[in-house]
PAMI-983531 format. One record per residue (C-alpha): residue number from 0; residue in three letters; x, y, z. Coordinates in steps of 0.02 Angstrom, whole numbers. Each point is the difference from the previous one (the first is absolute). Layout:
N
<NUM ALA <X Y Z>>
...
END
This chain:
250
<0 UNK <0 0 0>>
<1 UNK <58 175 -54>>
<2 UNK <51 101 166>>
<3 UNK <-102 142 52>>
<4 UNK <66 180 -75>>
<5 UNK <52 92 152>>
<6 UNK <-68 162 -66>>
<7 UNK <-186 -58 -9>>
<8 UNK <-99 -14 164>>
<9 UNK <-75 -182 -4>>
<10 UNK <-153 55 65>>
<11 UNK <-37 160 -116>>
<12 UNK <20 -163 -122>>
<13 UNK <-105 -95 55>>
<14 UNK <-137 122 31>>
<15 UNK <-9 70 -186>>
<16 UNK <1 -190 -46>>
<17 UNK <-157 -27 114>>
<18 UNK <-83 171 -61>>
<19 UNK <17 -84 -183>>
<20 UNK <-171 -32 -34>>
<21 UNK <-73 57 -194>>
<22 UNK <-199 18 -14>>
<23 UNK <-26 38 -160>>
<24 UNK <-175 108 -65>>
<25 UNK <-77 -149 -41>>
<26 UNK <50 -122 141>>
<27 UNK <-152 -70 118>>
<28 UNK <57 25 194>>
<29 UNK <-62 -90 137>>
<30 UNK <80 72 174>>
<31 UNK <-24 -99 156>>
<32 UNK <83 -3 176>>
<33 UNK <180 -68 -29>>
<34 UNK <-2 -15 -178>>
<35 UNK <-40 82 -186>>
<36 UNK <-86 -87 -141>>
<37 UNK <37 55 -166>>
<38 UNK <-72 -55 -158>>
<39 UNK <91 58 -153>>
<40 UNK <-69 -8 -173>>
<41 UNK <-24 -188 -55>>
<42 UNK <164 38 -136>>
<43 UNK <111 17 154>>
<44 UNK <107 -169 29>>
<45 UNK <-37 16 189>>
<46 UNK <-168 75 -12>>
<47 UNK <-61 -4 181>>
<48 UNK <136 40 118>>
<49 UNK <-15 -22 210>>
<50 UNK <131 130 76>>
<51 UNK <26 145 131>>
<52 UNK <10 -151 151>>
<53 UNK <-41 54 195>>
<54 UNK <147 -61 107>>
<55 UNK <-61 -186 60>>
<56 UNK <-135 -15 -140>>
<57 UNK <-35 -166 -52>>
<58 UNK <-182 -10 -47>>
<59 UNK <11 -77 -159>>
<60 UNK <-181 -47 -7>>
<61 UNK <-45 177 19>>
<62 UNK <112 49 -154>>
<63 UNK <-70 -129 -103>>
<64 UNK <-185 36 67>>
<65 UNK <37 183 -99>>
<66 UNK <71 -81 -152>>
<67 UNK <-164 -90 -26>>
<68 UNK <-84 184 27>>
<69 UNK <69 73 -137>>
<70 UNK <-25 -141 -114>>
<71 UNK <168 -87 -9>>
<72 UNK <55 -176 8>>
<73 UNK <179 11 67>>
<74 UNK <91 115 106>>
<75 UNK <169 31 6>>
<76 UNK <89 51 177>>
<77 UNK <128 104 -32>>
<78 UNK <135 103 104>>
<79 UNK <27 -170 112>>
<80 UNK <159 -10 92>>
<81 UNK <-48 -114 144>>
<82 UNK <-102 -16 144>>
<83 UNK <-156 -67 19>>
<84 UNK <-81 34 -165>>
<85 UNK <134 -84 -70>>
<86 UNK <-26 -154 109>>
<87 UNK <-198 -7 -30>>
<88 UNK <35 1 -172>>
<89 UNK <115 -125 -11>>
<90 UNK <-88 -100 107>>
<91 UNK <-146 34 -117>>
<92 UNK <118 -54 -155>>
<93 UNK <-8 156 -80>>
<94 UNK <110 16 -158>>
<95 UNK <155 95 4>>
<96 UNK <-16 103 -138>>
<97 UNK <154 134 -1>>
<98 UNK <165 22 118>>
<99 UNK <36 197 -17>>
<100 UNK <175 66 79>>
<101 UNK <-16 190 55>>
<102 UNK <123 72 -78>>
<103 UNK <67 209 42>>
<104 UNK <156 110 -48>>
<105 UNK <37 174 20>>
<106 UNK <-7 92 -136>>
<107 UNK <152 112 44>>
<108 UNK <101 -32 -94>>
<109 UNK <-80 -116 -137>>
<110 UNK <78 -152 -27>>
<111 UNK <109 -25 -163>>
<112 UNK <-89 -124 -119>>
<113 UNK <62 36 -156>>
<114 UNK <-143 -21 -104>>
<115 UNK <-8 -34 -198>>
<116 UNK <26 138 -105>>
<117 UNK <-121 -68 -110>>
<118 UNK <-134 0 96>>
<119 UNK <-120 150 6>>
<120 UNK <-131 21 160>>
<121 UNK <-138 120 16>>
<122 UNK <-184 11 -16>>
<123 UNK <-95 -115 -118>>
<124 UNK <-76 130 -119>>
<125 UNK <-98 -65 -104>>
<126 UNK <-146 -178 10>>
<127 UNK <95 -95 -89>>
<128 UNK <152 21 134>>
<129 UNK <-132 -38 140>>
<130 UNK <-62 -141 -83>>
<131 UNK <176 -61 -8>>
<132 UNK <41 13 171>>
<133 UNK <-164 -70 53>>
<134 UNK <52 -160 -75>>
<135 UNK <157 -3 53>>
<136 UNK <-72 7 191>>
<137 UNK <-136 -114 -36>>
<138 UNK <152 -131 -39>>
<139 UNK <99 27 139>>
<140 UNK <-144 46 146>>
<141 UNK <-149 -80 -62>>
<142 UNK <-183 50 -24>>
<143 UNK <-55 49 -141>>
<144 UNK <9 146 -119>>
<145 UNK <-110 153 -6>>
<146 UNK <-96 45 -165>>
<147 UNK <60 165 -98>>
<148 UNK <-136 117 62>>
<149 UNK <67 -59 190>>
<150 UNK <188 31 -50>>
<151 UNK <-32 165 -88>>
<152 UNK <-114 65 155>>
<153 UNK <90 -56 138>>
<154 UNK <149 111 115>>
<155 UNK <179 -54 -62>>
<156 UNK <81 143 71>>
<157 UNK <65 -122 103>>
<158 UNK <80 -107 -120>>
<159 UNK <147 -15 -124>>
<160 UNK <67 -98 -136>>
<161 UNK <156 -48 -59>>
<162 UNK <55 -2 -168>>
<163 UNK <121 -83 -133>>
<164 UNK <-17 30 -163>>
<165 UNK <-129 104 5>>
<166 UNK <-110 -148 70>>
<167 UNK <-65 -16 187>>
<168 UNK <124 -149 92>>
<169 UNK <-75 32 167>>
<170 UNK <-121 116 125>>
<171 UNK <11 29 184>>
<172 UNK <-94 105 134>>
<173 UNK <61 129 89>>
<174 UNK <-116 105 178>>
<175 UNK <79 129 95>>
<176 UNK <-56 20 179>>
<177 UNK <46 159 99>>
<178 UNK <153 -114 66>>
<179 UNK <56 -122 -138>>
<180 UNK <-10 -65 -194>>
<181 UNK <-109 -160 17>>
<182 UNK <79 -96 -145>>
<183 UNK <-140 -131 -90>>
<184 UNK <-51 -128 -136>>
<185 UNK <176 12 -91>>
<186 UNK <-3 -140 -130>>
<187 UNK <89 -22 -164>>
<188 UNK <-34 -89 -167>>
<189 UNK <58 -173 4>>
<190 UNK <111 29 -156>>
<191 UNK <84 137 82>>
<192 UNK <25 -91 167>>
<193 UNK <187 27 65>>
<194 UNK <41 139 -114>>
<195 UNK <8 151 122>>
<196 UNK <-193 60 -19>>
<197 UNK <-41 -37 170>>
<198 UNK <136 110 76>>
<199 UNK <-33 148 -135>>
<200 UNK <-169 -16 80>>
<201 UNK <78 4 159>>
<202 UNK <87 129 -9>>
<203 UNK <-118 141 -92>>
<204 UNK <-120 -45 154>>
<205 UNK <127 20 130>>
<206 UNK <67 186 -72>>
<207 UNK <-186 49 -21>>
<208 UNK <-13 -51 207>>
<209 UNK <182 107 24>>
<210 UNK <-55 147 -110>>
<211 UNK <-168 -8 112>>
<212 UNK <88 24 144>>
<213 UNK <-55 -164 86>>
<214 UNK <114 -90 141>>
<215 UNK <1 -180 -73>>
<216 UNK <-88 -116 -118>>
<217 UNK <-101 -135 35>>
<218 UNK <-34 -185 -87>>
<219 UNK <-86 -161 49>>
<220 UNK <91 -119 -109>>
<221 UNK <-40 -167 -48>>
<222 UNK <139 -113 83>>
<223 UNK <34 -100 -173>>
<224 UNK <19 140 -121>>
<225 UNK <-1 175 65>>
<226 UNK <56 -32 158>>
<227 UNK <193 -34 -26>>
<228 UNK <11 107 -150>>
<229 UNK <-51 180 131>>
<230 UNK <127 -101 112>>
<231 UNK <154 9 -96>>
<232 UNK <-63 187 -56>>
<233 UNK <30 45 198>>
<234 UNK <-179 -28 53>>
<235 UNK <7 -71 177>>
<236 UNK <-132 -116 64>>
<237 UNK <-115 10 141>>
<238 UNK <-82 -133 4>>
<239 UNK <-150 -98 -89>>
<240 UNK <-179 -10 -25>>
<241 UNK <-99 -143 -73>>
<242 UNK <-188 -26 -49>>
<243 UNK <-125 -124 9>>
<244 UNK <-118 -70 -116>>
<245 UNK <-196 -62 71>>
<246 UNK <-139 -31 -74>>
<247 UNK <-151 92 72>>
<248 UNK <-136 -122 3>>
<249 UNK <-101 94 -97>>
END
């Protein structure tokens, strides 16, 4: 395991990791004491999401009681990092779904990753660059992709795209917080796989968190592919989260 950076307080970590919670427009919540209950459009791979856990919680019935609420068959339990959820729902034989490390670095001064020099990142400007990058996260993430009239009316302000060749190679996600860069959904085109795109996204998202005057940047990374790639990049870990998969009965 990567060492903690000495120049990031763990726990200012750790709380903008808990405070990472996205509810889009057009999500469904369900609040409840201990827990939230979010159900994200059906296109989402993880489309109804248990998170925001009261110390000691470990009603599992309760969360899948709101799953069948809204209308959803399976829940997954996200942000778990032991206790006794985690215990109920292994006991329940709930599916482990994803392993995320928590992954921080200051960003002063940026770390040197030497990106590609043929590889161009910035907004996707036009439908045909959204539709692109929708596929290429529908490969690597799952789901399944949004129609035109969904890509052209949604917010990418949020999002860029990396280029070679004057064709999109790769998107990632990028929400600043008064405090840090949150750094998301980075994924590149499997033909372009260990050519540098990932760090060129890396790195435009990390100097637009620096320029914005933010303290440190922020991933959850998936422990087989993300993961040791921020590592070597000078991300240090602190610690992991997993989810659980249930189905809700309903």
């Amino acid at each position: 395991m990567t060492p903690l950076d000495p120049e990031l307080d763990p726990a200012l970590v750790h709380r903008e990791a808990t405070q990472w919670i996205w509810v889009p427009e057009d999500a469904r919540v369900l609040e409840r004491p201990g827990f939230l209950l979010v159900a994200y459009p059906e296109h989402f791979a993880t489309p109804t999401v248990a998170t925001r856990w009261a110390p000691g919680f470990d009603d599992v019935d309760a969360v899948l009681a709101g799953a069948r609420l809204l209308r959803r068959p399976h829940v997954d339990f996200s942000e778990i990092s032991g206790g006794p959820l985690e215990e109920a729902l292994v006991a329940r034989g709930a599916e482990l779904t994803e392993t995320l490390t928590v992954l921080a670095t200051p960003l002063d001064p940026l770390p040197a990753l030497d990106p590609p020099i043929d590889v161009e990142v910035g907004p996707a400007v036009s439908l045909a660059e959204r539709r692109a990058a929708e596929a290429i996260s529908v490969a690597a993430f799952g789901g399944t992709a949004r129609d035109d009239e969904t890509l052209a009316s949604d917010d990418w302000s949020g999002h860029v795209v990396a280029r070679r060749d004057g064709a999109v190679v790769g998107v990632a996600g990028l929400t600043l917080t008064s405090v840090s860069a949150r750094l998301w959904g980075a994924a590149v085109a499997p033909e372009a796989r260990h050519t540098g795109v990932y760090r060129a996204l890396l790195g435009h998202r990390l100097r637009t968190g620096a320029e914005a005057g933010r303290a440190l940047a922020l991933v959850k990374g998936r422990v087989e592919t993300s993961a040791p790639v921020l590592a070597r990049a000078g991300f240090a870990s602190y610690g992991e989260v997993r989810a659980y998969r249930l189905a809700s009965g309903g």
